[in-house]
N, C-alpha and C positions, 0 to 999 in steps of 0.2 A: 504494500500500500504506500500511496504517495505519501510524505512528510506535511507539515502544515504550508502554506500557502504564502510566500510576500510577496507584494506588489506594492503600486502608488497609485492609487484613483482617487476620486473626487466622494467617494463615501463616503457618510455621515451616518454612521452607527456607535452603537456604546453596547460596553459589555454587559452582561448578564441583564440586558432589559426585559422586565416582564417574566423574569425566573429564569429565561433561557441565554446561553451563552452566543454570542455571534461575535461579531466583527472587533477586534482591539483596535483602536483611534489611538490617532496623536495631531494635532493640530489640522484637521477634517481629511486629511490624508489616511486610507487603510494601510496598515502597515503587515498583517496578518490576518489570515482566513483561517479557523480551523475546518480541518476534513470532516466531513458530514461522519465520519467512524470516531472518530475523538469528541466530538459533539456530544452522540450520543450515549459514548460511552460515558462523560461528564456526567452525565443528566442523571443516566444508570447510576452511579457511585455514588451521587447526592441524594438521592432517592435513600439509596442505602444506607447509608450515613446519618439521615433523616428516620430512620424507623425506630418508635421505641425499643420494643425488643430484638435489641441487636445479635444474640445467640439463635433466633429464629429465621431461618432462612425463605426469602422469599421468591416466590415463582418469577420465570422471565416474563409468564405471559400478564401478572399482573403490574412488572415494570414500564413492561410496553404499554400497558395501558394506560397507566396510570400519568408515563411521559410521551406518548403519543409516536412511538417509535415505534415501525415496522416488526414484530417478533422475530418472523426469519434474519434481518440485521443485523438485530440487537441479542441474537443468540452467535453468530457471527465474532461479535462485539465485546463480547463477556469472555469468550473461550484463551484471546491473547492477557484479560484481566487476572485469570487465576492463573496461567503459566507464568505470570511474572510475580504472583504472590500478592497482588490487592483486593481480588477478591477469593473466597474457597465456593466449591461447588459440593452438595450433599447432594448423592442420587437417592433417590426412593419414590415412594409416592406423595413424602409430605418436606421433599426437598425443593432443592432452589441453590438460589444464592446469600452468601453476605459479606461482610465486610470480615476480610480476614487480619487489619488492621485497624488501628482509631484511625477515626477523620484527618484528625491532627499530624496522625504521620504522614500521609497522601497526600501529593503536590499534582497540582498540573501536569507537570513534566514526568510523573511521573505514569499517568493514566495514558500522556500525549505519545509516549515513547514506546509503552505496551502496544499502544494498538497502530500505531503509524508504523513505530521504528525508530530508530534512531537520526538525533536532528543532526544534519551536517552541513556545512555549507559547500554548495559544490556551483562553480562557476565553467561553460561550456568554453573547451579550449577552440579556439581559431586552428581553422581548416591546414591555411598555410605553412603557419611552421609551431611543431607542438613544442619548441622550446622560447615561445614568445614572452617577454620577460613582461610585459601587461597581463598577459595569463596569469603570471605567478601573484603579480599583485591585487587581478580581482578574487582568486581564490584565497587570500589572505582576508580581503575585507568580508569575502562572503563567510570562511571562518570565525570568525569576530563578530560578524552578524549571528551565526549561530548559537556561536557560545553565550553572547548576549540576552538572547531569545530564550537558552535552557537558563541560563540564571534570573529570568523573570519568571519563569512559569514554574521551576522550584521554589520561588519564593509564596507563590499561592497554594495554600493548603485547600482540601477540604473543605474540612473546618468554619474556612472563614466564607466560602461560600452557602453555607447554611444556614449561617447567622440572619435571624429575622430582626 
């Protein structure tokens, strides 16, 4: 799956409006798009995070419902969450999912990474000679830009997205 998204358009959005996560802003410029699979996993994780009985594991099909997300998706979507250890899976007939961590240890970056992959900055070399020393210098800023981006979104927990 593709990583998240930058670009520079003329949108004017804001995060988390209305409960749901979209577009991160900086001076009406989009600087980031999350993948429709990190979205929704977001949402999944808050939900979960969000339940009182956190030991009780809850169905995908009442996540999906309940976040308005495709089930086939968001089963998709949950499967990279417990191999990376943020959420566990119980089979049976009165399983599901749940938080295999507190909210509080779960970052952004850390849901974004699960289900995307890994953030890297990768800058597309020129045709004519692959030892273009401009090449080397936008694949530095595009690194920089990455690293930047995973230290914003490990800095958002959970946690603080839950907070009413």
């Amino acid at each position: 799956m593709a990583g998240p998204i930058l670009s520079r358009s003329r949108v004017s959005t804001h995060p988390w409006r209305d409960g749901k996560p979209c577009t991160l802003v900086f001076e009406e410029f989009e600087i980031m798009k999350l993948t429709r699979a990190s979205s929704y996993a977001i949402h999944a994780v808050a939900y979960m995070a969000q339940v009182k009985e956190k030991d009780k594991p809850i169905a995908s099909h009442t996540i999906a419902k309940e976040r308005g997300i495709p089930e086939r998706f968001l089963l998709k979507v949950l499967k990279p969450l417990v191999s990376e250890g943020v959420l566990k899976s119980i089979k049976g007939p009165n399983g599901g999912y749940r938080m295999s961590k507190k909210a509080e240890d779960v970052s952004l970056l850390d849901i974004v990474q699960a289900v995307d992959g890994p953030i890297r900055g990768q800058a597309p070399l020129s045709e004519e000679n692959k030892k273009n020393p401009l090449d080397t210098k936008l694949q530095s800023v595009c690194n920089l830009a990455a690293e930047s981006l995973k230290a914003a979104l490990k800095k958002v927990k959970v946690s603080e997205l839950i907070k009413r």
